[in-house]
C-alpha positions in Angstrom: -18.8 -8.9 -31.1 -17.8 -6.3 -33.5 -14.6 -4.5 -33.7 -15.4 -1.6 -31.6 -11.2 -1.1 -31.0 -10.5 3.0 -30.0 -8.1 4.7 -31.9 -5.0 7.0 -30.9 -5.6 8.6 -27.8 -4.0 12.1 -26.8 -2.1 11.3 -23.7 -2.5 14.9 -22.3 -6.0 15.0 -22.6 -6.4 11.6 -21.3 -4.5 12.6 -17.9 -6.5 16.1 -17.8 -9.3 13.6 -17.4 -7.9 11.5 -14.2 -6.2 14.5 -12.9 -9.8 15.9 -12.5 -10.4 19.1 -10.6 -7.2 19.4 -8.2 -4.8 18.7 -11.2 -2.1 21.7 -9.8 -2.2 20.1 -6.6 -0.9 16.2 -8.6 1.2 18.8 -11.0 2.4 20.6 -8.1 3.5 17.1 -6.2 5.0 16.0 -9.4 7.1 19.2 -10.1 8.7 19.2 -6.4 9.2 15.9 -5.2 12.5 14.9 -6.6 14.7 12.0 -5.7 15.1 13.2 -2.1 11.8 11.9 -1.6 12.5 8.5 -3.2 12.2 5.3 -0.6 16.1 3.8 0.1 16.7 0.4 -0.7 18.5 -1.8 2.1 18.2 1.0 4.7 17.3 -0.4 8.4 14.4 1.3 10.2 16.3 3.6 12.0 17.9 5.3 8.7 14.3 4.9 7.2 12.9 6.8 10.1 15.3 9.5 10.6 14.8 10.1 6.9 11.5 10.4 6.8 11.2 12.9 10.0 13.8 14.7 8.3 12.0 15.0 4.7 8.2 15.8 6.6 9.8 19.4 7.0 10.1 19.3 3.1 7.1 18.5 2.1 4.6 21.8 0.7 2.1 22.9 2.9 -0.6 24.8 1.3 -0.3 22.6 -1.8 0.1 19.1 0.5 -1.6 16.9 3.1 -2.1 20.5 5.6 -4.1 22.3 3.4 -6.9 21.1 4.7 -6.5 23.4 7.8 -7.9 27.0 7.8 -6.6 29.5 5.6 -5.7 31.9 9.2 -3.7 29.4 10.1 -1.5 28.3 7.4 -3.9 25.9 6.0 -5.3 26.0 2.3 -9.1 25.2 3.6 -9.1 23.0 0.9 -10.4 19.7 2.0 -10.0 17.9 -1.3 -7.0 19.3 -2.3 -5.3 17.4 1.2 -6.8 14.2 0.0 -5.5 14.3 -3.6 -2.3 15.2 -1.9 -2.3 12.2 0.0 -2.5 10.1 -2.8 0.2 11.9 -4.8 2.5 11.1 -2.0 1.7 7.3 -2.1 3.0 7.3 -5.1 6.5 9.0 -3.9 6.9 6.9 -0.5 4.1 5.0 1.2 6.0 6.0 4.7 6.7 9.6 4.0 2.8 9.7 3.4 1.5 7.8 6.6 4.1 9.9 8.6 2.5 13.1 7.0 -1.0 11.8 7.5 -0.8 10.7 11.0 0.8 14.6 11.4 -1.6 16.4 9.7 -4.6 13.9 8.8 -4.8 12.0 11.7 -3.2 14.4 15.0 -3.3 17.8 13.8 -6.7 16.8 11.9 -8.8 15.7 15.5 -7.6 18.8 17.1 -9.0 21.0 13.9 -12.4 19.3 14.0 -12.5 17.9 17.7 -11.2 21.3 19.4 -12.6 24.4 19.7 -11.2 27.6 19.1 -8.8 27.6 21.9 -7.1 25.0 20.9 -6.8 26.1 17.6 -5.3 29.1 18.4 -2.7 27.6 20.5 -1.8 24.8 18.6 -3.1 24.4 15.3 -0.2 26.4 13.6 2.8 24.8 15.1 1.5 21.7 14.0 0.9 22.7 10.6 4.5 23.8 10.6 5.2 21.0 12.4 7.0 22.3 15.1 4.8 20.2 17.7 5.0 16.6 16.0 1.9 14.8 17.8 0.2 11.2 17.2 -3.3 10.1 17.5 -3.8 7.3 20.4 -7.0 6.0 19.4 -6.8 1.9 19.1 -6.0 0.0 21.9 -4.0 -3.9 22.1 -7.6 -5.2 23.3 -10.1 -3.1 21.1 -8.8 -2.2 17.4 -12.5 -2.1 15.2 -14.7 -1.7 18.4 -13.3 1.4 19.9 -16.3 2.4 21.4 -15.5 -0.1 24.2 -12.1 1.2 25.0 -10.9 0.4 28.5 -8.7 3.8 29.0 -10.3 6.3 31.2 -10.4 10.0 32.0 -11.6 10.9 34.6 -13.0 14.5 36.2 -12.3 16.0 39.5 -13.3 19.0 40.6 -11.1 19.4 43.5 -8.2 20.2 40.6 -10.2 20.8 37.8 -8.1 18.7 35.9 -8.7 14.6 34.3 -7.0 11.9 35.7 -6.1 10.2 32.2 -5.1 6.0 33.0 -4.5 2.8 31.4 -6.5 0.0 34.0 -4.7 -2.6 32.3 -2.3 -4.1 29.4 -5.1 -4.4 26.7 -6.3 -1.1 27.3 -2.4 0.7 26.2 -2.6 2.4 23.3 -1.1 0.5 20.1 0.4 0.8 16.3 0.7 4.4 17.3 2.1 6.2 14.4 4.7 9.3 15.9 4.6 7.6 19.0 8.1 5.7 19.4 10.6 8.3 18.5 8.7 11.8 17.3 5.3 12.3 19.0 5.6 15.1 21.6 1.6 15.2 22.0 -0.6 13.2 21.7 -4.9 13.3 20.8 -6.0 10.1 23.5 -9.2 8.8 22.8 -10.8 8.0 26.5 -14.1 7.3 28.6 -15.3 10.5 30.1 -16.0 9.9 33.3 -17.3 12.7 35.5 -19.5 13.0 38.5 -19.5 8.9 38.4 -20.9 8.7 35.2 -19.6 7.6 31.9 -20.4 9.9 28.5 -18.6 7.5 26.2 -15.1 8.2 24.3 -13.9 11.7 24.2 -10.9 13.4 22.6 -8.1 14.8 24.7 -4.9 16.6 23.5 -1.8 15.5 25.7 1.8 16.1 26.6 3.5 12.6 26.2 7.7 13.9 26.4 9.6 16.7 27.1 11.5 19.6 24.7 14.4 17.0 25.4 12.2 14.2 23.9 12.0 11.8 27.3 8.3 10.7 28.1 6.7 13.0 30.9 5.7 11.5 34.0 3.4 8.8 34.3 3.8 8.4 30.0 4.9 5.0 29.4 6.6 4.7 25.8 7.5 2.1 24.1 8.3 1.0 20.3 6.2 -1.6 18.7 9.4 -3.4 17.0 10.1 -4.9 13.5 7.2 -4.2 11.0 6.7 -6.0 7.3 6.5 -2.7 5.9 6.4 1.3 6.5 9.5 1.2 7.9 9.8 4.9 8.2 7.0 5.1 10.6 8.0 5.1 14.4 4.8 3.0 15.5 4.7 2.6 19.2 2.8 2.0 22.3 2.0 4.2 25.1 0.3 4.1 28.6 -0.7 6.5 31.3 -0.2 6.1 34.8 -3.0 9.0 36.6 -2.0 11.3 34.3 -3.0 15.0 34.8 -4.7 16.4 32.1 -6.1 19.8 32.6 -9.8 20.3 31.9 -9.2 23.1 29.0 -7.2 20.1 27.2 -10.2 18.3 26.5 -11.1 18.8 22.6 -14.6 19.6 23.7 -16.9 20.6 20.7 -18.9 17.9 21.3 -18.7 17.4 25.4 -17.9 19.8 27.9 -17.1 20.1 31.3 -18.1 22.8 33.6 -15.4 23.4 36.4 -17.9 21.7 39.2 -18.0 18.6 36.7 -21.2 18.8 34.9 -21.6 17.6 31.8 -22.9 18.6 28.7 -23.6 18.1 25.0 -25.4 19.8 21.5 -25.7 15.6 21.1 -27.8 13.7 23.9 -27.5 10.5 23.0 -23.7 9.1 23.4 -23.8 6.3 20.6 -25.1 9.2 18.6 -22.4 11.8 19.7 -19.5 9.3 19.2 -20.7 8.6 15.8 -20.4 12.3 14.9 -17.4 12.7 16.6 -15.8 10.2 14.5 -17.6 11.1 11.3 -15.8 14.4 11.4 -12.6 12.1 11.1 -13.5 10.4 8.1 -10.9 12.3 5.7 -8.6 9.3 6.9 -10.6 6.4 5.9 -11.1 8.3 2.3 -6.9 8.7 2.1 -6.2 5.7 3.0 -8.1 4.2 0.2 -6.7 6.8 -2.6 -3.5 5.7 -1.0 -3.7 2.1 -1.8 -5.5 3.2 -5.1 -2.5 5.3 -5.8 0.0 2.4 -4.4 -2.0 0.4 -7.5 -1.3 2.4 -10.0 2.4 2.3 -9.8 2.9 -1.5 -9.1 0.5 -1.8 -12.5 2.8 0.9 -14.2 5.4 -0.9 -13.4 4.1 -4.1 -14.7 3.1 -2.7 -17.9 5.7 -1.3 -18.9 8.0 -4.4 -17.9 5.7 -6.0 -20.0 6.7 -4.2 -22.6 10.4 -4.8 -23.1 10.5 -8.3 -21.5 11.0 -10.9 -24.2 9.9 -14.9 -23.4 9.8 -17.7 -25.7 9.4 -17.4 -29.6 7.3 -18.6 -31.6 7.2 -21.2 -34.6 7.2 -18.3 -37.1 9.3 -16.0 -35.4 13.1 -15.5 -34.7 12.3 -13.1 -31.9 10.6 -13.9 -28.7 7.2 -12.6 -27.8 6.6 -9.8 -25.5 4.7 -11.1 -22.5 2.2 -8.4 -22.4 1.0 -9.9 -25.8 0.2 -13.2 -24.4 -3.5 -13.8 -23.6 -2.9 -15.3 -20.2 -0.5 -11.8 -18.5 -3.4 -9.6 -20.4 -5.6 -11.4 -18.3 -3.8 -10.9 -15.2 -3.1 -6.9 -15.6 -5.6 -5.7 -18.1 -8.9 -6.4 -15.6 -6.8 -5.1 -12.4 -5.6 -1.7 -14.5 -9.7 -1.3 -15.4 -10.7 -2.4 -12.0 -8.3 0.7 -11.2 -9.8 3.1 -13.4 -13.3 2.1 -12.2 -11.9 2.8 -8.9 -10.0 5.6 -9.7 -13.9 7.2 -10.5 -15.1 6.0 -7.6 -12.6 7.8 -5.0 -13.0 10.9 -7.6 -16.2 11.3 -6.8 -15.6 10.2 -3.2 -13.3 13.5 -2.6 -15.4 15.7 -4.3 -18.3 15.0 -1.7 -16.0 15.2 1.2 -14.8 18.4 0.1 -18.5 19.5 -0.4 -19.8 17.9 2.8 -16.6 18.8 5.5 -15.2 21.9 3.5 -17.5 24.8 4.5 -18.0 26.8 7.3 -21.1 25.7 8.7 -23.3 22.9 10.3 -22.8 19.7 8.4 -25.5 18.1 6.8 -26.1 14.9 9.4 -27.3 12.8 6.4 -24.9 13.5 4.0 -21.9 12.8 6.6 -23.8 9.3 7.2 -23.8 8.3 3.7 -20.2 9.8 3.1 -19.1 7.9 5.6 -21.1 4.5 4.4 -19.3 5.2 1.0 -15.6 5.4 2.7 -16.1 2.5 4.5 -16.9 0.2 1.5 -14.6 2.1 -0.7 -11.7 1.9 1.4 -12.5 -1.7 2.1 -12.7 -2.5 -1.4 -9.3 -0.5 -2.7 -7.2 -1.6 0.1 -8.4 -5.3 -1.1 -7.4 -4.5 -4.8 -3.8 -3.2 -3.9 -3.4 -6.4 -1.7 -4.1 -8.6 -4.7 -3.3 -6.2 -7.5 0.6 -5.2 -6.5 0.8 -9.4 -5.6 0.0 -9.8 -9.3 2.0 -7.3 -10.5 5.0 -8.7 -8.3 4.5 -12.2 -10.1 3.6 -10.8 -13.5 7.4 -9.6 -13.3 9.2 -13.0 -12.2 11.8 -13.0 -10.4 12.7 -9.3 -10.9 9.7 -8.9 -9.6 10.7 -10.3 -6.0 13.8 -7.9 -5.8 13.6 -4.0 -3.8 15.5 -1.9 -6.3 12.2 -3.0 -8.8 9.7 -1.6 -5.7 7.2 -4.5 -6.4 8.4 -5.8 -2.6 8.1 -2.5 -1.1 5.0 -1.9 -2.2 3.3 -4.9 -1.5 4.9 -4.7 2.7 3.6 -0.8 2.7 0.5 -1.2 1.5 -0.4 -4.9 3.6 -1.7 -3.0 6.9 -3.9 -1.2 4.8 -6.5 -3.6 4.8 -6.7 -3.4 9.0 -5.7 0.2 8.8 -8.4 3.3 9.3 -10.3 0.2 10.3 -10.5 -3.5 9.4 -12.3 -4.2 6.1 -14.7 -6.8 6.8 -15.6 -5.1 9.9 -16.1 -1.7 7.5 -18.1 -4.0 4.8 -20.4 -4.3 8.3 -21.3 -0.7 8.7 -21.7 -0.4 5.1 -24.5 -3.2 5.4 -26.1 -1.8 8.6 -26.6 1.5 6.8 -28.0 -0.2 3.8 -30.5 -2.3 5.8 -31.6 0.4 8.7 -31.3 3.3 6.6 -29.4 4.7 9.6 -32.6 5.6 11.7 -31.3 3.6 14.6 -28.7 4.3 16.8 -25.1 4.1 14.7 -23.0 1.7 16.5 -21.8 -1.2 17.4 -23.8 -4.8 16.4 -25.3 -5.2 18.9 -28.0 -3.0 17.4 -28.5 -5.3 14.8 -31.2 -7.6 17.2 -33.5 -4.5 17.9 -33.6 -3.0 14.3 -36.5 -3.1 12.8 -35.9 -3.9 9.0 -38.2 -2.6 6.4 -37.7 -2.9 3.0 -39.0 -0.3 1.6 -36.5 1.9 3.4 -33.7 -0.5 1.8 -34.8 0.2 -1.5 -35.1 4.2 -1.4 -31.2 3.8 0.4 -30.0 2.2 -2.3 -31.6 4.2 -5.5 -31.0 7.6 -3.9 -27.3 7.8 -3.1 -25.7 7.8 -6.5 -24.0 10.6 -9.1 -25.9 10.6 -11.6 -28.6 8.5 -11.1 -31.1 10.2 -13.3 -28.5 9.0 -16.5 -28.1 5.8 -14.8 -32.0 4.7 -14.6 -32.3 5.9 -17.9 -29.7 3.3 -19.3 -31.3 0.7 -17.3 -34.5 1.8 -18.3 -34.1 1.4 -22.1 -32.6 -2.6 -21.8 -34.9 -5.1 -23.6 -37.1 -7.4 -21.4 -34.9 -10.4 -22.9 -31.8 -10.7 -22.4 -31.1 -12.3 -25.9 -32.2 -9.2 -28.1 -29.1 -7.1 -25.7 -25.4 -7.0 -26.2 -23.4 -7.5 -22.8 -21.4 -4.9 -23.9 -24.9 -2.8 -23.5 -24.0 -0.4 -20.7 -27.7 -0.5 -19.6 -27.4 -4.3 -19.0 -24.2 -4.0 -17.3 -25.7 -1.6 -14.3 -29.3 -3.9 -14.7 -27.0 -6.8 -13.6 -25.2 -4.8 -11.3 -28.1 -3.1 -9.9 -30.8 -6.3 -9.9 -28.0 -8.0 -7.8 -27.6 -5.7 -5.3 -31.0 -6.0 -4.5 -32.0 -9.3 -3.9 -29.3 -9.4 -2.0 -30.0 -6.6 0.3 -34.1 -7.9 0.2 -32.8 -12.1 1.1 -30.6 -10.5 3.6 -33.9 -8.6 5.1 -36.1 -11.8 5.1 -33.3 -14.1 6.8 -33.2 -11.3 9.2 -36.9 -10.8 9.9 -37.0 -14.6 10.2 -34.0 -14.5 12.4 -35.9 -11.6 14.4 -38.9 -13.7 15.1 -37.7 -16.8 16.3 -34.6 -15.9 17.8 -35.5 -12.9 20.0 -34.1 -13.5 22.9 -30.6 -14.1 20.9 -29.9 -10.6 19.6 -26.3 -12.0 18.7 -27.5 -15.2 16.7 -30.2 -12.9 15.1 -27.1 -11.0 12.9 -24.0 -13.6 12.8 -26.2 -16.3 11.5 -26.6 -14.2 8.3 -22.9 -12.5 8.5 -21.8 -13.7 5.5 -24.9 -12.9 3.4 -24.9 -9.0 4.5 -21.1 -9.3 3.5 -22.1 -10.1 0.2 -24.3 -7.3 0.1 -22.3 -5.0 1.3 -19.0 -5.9 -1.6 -22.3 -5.7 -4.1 -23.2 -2.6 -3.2 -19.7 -1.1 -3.7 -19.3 -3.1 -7.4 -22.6 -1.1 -8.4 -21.9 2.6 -7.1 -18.4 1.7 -8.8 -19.2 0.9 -11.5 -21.9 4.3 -11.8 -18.9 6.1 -10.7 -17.1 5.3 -13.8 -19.9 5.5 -16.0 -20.8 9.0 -15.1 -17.0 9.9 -15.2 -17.1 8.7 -19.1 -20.3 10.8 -19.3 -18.7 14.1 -18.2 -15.2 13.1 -21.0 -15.5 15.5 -23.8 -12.5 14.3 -25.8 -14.2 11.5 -27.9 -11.2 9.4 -28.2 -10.3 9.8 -24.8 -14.8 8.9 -23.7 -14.2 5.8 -26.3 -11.3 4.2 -24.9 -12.6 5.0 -21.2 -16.0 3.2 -22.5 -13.9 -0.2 -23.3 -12.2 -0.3 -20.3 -15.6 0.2 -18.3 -17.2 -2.6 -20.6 -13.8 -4.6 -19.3 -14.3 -3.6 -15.6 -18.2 -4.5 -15.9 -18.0 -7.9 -17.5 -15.0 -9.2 -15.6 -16.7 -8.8 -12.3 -20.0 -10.4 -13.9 -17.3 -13.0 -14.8 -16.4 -13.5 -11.6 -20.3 -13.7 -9.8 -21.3 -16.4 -13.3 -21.9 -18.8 -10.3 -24.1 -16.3 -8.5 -26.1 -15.0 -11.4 -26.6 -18.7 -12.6 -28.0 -19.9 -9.8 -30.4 -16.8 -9.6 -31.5 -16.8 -13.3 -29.8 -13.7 -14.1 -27.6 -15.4 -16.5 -28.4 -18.4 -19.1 -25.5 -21.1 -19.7 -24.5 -19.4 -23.3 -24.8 -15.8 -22.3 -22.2 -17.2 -19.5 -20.1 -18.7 -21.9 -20.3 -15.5 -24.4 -19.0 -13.1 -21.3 -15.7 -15.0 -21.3 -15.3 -14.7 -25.2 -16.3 -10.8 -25.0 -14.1 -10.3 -22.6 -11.1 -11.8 -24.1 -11.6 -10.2 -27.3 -11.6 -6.6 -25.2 -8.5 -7.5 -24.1 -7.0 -8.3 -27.5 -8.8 -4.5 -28.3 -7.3 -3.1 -25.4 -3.6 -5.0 -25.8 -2.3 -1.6 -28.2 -3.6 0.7 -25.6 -2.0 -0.6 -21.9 1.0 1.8 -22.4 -1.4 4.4 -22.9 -3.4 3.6 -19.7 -0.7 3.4 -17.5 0.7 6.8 -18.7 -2.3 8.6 -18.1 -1.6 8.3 -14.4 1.5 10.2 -15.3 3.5 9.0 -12.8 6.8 10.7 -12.8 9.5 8.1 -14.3 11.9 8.8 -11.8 8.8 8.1 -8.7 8.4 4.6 -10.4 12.1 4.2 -8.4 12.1 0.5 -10.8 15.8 -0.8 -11.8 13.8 -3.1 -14.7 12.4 -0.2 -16.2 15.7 1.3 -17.1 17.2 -2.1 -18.7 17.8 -1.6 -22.2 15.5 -2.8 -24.5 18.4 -4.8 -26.6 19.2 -6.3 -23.7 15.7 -8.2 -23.3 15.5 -8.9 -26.8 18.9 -11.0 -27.3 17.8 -13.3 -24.3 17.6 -16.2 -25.0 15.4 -19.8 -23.8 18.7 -21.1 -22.6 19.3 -17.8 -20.1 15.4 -18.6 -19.0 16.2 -22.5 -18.3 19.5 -21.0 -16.6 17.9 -18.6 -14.3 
């Protein structure tokens, strides 16, 4: 492979690029969070949560997580601009930011797009000034992922004109609720309406839980959900209802309402349908969460980095000095293919936001379609990041040794905050589901639950327009693939085109073997509707993960597309062919077995790779500072060792230690 090794790179320039379009919103974040917003090492979880409660007064509001309310009441109505502000917290304290997203993402977000105008005017600006602290009782103990089966119920009378809101049993209480142990004083309760004796599925109502003196109201059982591995800051707790009265006007009824003699109705007939949309509208979580983790990432691999940097182990023949270990072959290959995973990702959520904000920030009706296929791309994005971190921030932990292991480096606290990331805003493989139902249906049946998956009727045809059709810049992207050479000998793997050709071709025969087990599954098992889907679980799976590596990987390339700065697009370019040929690397087995690959193109991926990373090697620093992450948010004690002080250790101290 030639030398294709980019040159000096403007760090400013560099970081205009990742900032992207809402860069005063990250400068704004970076200019006032100061050490008061910095986690505590050692604290226990009551310091941790009193802090935290105490700095969510602090935080800015039309530059921050709120701004995604209405401009008339206090908001920003900038939809994008609360996502970016989400991740900029992450970076700060992964607490501070779940406490401010269950507020204002989660709580004061349901009553924004669930309520009607009522409600807003009553309550929406005391929570964005968060003088009513509220949570969001959605998941119950029995049903986390499958929450249109949750047991709760609220039901009408007339009599009172009032619900009677009650937990039947122990699995149906509500649990992990953020707000709920110590702060919430209402509460959004996700609940089966239930008037006239008929069910209409899960509704949204907003309720008192405790008193101005903080004690729970009658028939509010509270409770704290004890010692956590992480988020320590967050008063997650557990709450049940007793025939509580709610009062009709305290449903959030945009989508359901009930006349005072108890009749139902709905702009959305069918219930699977209406839920859907219901919780579609809620999807701004799912899409922080991942930037979160994303975020979370960034400054574990900063961290890393820049440890690697100064740390000094074993010399070499040649040498009195010992060799850096980010110039060692075997720690490139641990941080160099997670830090371009995370640009490729970085892309990804980019372009994520930007259709959120399209999609959810204007006035009117939302496009049904679009909000489908946003909410197919959060899934598998948020599945796929929260993943990343897990691994990512273990690496990084491990690529610092033992220092690596103590809470004054953050490595640790990282790795406990981010863990319930993968279950949280919904489990992942459950997420990497929906993502594969909506690739093989083309959401034309109901949206739902699996048991769907036995009555679909799969066509391929449909599969195929889903996939080509939902991607930025696909018109650059088929041209790419469209100028590859029909053998694979006369092309460089370092040929973009190629790259998305592999990533594209398998996506799809995935996605089309999926569709034939299924059709085969359809026609001999068809009175096992159950059988039909898990029998193929794992395939769809599969699809689903290679489905997210290819709009991933187009998401970076059409970010390198729109980079003016040619140093900037050429160093961005290597770090996509790194992102690109590492996951080939990782499906060689795959791509083998399906002809994709021969045995020496294999073999040459390996030595392309680690010449990129002797390329990239000068240019880590670099990378890691164009996240510009405040040195002070880092909150590392390894990072402010003196550089002397690594050098003069010696292989004795190692053996010691």
């Amino acid at each position: 492979m030639p030398s294709q090794a980019p040159g000096p790179v403007d760090l400013a320039r560099l970081q205009q690029v990742l900032d992207g379009p809402w860069a005063e919103v990250r400068n704004a974040h970076r200019r006032h969070l100061d050490e008061r917003f910095l986690p505590v090492y050692g604290e226990t979880g009551d310091q941790a949560r009193e802090r935290i409660t105490r700095l969510l007064g602090e935080l800015p509001v039309k530059l921050g997580i709120a701004s995604a309310f209405p401009t008339q009441y206090g908001g920003g109505s900038d939809v994008g601009g609360s996502i970016i502000a989400t991740e900029m917290l992450a970076q700060v304290d992964l607490s501070l930011m779940v406490k401010a997203g269950v507020q204002w993402g989660l709580f004061g977000g349901a009553v924004a797009a669930l309520g009607t105008r009522r409600h807003h005017d009553a309550y929406l600006r005391d929570i964005i000034s968060g003088r009513i602290l509220g949570c969001f009782a959605m998941t119950e103990t029995g049903h986390g992922s499958d929450v249109q089966q949750l047991r709760t119920t609220c039901t009408y009378d007339p009599r009172t004109q009032s619900f009677d809101l009650h937990t039947p049993h122990e699995a149906a209480r509500k649990d992990y609720i953020g707000n709920a142990a110590r702060d919430g004083r209402m509460a959004v309760v996700f609940a089966q309406l239930v008037t006239n004796g008929r069910r209409h599925g899960v509704h949204a109502w907003l309720v008192p839980i405790r008193d101005e003196r903080g004690n729970p109201l009658p028939g509010v059982t509270i409770g704290d959900a004890g010692a956590k591995a992480g988020l320590l800051g967050v008063d997650n707790g557990r709450l049940s209802f007793d025939h509580v009265t709610v009062p009709r006007d305290m449903l959030l009824d945009r989508y359901g309402q009930v006349a005072e003699d108890g009749t139902y109705s709905s702009p959305i007939e069918n219930d699977s349908r209406r839920f859907f949309t219901m919780l579609g509208t809620l999807v701004r979580g799912r899409v922080s969460v991942g930037g979160a983790a994303s975020s979370a990432t960034k400054s574990a691999l900063t961290i890393a980095v820049r440890y690697g940097d100064i740390r000094r182990q074993f010399s070499t023949p040649d040498a009195e000095r010992e060799v850096l270990l980010n110039d060692y072959l075997a720690h490139q290959r641990k941080l160099l293919p997670a830090l371009a995973t995370s640009y490729a990702l970085h892309f990804a959520q980019a372009e994520l936001v930007a259709a959120v904000h399209e999609v959810q920030g204007g006035d009117g009706p939302v496009d049904e379609r679009r909000q489908r296929e946003l909410e197919s791309r959060a899934a598998g994005l948020k599945a796929a990041q929260t993943w990343h971190a897990a691994r990512t921030i273990q690496l990084c932990r491990e690529a610092c040794g033992g220092a690596g292991y103590l809470a004054e480096n953050r490595l640790p606290g990282l790795r406990a905050d981010t863990d319930v990331f993968t279950t949280f805003e919904g489990d992942n493989t459950v997420l990497l589901q929906l993502v594969a139902k909506g690739l093989l249906t083309g959401y034309r049946d109901e949206f739902g639950s699996l048991d769907g998956w036995g009555r679909a009727s799969f066509v391929a045809e449909q599969v195929r327009e889903m996939v080509l059709e939902r991607t930025a810049a696909r018109s650059l992207i088929q041209q790419l693939i469209s100028a590859v050479p029909g053998r694979d000998e006369e092309v460089a793997v370092t040929d973009r085109g190629w790259q998305l050709k592999i990533f594209d071709d398998r996506e799809k025969h995935l996605l089309e073997g999926a569709i034939r087990r299924l059709r085969n599954g359809a026609s001999s098992k068809q009175d096992r509707p159950f059988d039909i889907f898990n029998d193929v679980q794992d395939h769809v799976l599969t699809a689903a993960a290679a489905h997210i590596d290819r709009i991933t990987l187009e998401a970076f390339v059409a970010g390198i597309e729109d980079t003016a700065d040619p140093a900037v697009r050429a160093l961005l370019s290597r770090v996509c062919d790194l992102y690109a040929l590492t996951v080939i690397e990782a499906h060689k087995g795959w791509l083998l077995e399906h002809g994709r690959l021969t045995p020496a193109r294999s073999k040459a991926i390996t030595a392309v790779v680690n010449g990129l990373l002797k390329e990239l090697r000068p240019q880590m620093r670099t990378l890691v500072d164009g996240f510009a992450i405040p040195d002070i948010w880092l909150h590392a004690a390894i990072l402010r060792e003196e550089p002397g002080r690594q050098e003069t250790m010696t292989a004795h101290d190692t053996a010691s230690a």
